[in-house]
N, C-alpha and C positions, 0 to 999 in steps of 0.2 A: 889890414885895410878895412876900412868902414862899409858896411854896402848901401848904393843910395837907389831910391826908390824913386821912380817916376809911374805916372796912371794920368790915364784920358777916358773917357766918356762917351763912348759910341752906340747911341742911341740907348737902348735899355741896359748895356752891358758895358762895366767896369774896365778897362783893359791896366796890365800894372805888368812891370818890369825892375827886376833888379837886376843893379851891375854891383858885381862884387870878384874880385879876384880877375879880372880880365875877362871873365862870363858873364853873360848876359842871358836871365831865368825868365818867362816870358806867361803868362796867367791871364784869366779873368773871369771875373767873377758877373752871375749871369742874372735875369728873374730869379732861375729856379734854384740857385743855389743857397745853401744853408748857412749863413753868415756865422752861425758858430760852430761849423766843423770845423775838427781839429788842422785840417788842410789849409785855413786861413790863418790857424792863431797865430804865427808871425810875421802878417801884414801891418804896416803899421797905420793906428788907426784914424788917421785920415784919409787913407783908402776904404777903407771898412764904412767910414762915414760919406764918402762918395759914393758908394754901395745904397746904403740906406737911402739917399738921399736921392737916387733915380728909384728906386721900391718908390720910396714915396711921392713921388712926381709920378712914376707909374699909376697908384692907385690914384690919387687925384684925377688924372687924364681918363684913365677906365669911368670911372665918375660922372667925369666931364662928359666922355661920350654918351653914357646913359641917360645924363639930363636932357640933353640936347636933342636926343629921340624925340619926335612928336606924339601927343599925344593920339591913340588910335581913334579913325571918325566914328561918329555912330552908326555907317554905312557898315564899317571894320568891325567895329562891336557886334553889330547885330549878324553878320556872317558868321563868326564866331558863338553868339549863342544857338544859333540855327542849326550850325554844325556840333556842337557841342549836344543839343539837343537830339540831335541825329544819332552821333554815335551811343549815347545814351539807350535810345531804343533799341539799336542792331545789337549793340553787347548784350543785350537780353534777350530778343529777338529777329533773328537771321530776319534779310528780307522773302527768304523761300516760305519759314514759320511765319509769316506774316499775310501772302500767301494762303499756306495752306489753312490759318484759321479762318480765314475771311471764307474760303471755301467750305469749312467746315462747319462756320457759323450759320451759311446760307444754305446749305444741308437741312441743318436743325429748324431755320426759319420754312423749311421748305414741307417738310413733316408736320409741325405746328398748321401750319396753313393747309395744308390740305385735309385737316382734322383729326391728326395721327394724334398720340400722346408719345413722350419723350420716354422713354426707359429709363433707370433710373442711374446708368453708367453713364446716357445721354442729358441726363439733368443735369450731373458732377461735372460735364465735358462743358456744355453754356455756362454754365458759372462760372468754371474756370475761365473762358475765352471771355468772356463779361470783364472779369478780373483784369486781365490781361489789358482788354480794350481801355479799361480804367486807367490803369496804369501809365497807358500810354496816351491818355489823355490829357492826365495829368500832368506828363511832362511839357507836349506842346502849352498847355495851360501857360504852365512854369514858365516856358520860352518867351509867350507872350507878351505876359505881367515885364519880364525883364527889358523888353525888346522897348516896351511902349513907355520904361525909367528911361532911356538913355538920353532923349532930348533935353530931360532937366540937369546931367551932369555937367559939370565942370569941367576944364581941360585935365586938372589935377586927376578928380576925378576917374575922369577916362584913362588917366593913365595906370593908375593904380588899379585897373579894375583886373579881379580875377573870376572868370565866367566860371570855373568850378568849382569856385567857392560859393559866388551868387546864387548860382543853382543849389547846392546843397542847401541852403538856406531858404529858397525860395519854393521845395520840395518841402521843405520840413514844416514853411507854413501855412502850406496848402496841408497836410495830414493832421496839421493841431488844427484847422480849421477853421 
């Protein structure tokens, strides 16, 4: 006896039955499944192409949904690089190290002005904090510059946009200068 194959389509997933011998073998085929495991090679293949064929309606739709996302406001963007710019500093510097140099710096300012001179462990110590303060100048800088493009983009634009990629870039031209 022949066996005949029947399959329906329920939502993402293939359903497929044979009857053969008075049994009835009961399968489906999913997303995640490997369309050429050997598990399938005796499906016949316009099942397999039902298969494919929700895969591909699938990514279409995934697609679809992504399109359809709006693009982020400038309100959203500039959150984004504020915070981005944030974490940026704390990865470098805790808010307690932040803190304790401002402490430290008005130490040193405090010595300076009262007519002291700085030692020379304490010269190395304001450089460094200089450094530092630099640094995280720089970034708000960075933040700024970005903050103050975004009224000129586009929706496209805005959609596309990657705030740590802009920053790496916007970091890198602020040190070439």
């Amino acid at each position: 006896m022949t066996a005949t194959w029947q399959h329906a389509t329920v939502g993402l997933d293939v359903l497929f039955a044979r009857r053969e011998n008075g049994e009835t073998h009961r399968g489906s085929i999913g997303p995640g499944s490997n369309l050429s495991d050997p598990a399938f090679a005796d499906l016949p293949q316009n099942i397999l192409d039902a298969a494919q064929a929700v895969r591909d309606d699938a990514a279409k739709m995934a697609q679809y949904e992504a399109m359809k996302q709006p693009a982020p406001s400038v309100a959203d963007l500039t959150d984004r690089i504020k915070s981005h710019a944030g974490n940026l500093i704390l990865a470098q510097y805790s808010f307690s190290a932040q803190l304790n140099m401002t402490m430290r710096a008005s130490e040193l300012v405090d010595i300076k002005a009262s007519g002291g001179a700085l030692a020379a462990d304490e010269l190395a110590e304001e450089a460094a904090l200089k450094a530092a303060a630099a640094w995280i100048k720089s970034v708000r800088a960075a933040s700024n510059t970005l903050e103050a493009a975004l009224p000129s983009l586009t929706e496209a634009q805005r959609a596309a946009y990657d705030v740590a990629q802009e920053f790496t870039e916007a970091l890198a031209q602020q040190e070439a200068g």
